[in-house]
N, C-alpha and C positions, 0 to 999 in steps of 0.2 A: 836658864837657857834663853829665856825670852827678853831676859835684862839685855843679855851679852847682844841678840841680835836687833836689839833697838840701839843699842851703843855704836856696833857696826854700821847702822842704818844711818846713827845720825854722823860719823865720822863720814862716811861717802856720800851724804847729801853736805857737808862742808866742804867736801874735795870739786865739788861743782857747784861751788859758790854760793850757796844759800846757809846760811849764818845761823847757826842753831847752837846755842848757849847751853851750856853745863844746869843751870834750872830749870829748860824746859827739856831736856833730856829728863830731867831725875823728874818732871812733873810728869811723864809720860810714863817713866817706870812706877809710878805711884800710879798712875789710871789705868795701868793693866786688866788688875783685874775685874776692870767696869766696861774695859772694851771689847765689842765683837768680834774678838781676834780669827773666829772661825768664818764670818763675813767676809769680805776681801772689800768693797766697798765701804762698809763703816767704818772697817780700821785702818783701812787710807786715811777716809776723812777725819776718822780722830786724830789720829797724826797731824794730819795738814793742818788742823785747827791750832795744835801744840805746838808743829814746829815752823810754822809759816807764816812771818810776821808784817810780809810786803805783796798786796795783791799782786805785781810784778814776777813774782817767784811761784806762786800757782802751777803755772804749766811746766817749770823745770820742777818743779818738786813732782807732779805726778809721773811724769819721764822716769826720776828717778827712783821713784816708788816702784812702777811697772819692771825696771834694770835690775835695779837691786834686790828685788823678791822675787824677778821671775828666777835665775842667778841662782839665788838661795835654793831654790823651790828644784832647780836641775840638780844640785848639788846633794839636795838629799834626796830626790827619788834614784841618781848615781847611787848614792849609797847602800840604797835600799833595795836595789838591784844587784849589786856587787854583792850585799850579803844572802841576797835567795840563791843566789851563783853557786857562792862556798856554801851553802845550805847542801843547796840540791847535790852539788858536787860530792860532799861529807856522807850522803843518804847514798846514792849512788857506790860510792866506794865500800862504804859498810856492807851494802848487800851483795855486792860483787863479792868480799871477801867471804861472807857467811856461804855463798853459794859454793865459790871454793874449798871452805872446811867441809861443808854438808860432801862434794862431791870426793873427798878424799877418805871419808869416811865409810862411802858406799861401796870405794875402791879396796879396803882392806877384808 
């Protein structure tokens, strides 16, 4: 999962122009599991350090850091919200129904 969204990451930091090569993609997926991915500060900077080769590009890369993770980060608390929805919706309906049997029961 974490491959696929550094892949993403570094295709949208190539889409606004900072130049991120095929080996420091795959050296970044190799430093995974050395960086503070749970940090948000360190695993910028790990990043930046991997995929930013022009002090020039510094401040569009963290832009795009801040764009493309916050982005991500809406997209799965969306998700994560959509499914406590049908959660609660599911839990909701279930009891509705059981109250229904229960009270057809009480009827006979």
């Amino acid at each position: 999962m974490m491959e696929e969204l550094l892949t993403k990451f570094a295709h949208y930091l190539r889409g606004n122009e900072i130049d991120v090569s095929t080996a420091s993609l795959e050296d970044a997926i190799l430093l995974l599991p050395y960086m503070k991915i749970t940090n948000r500060f360190d695993f910028q900077t790990s990043l930046q350090q991997i995929f930013v080769k022009h002090v020039e590009n510094i401040e569009r890369y963290q832009l795009c850091f801040q764009e493309f993770f916050f982005e991500q980060i809406g997209d799965i608390i969306h998700q994560i919200e959509k499914k406590e929805a049908q959660d609660k919706l599911n839990t909701l309906s279930s009891e509705f129904m059981q109250k229904q049997k229960e009270k057809g029961k009480k009827k006979k």
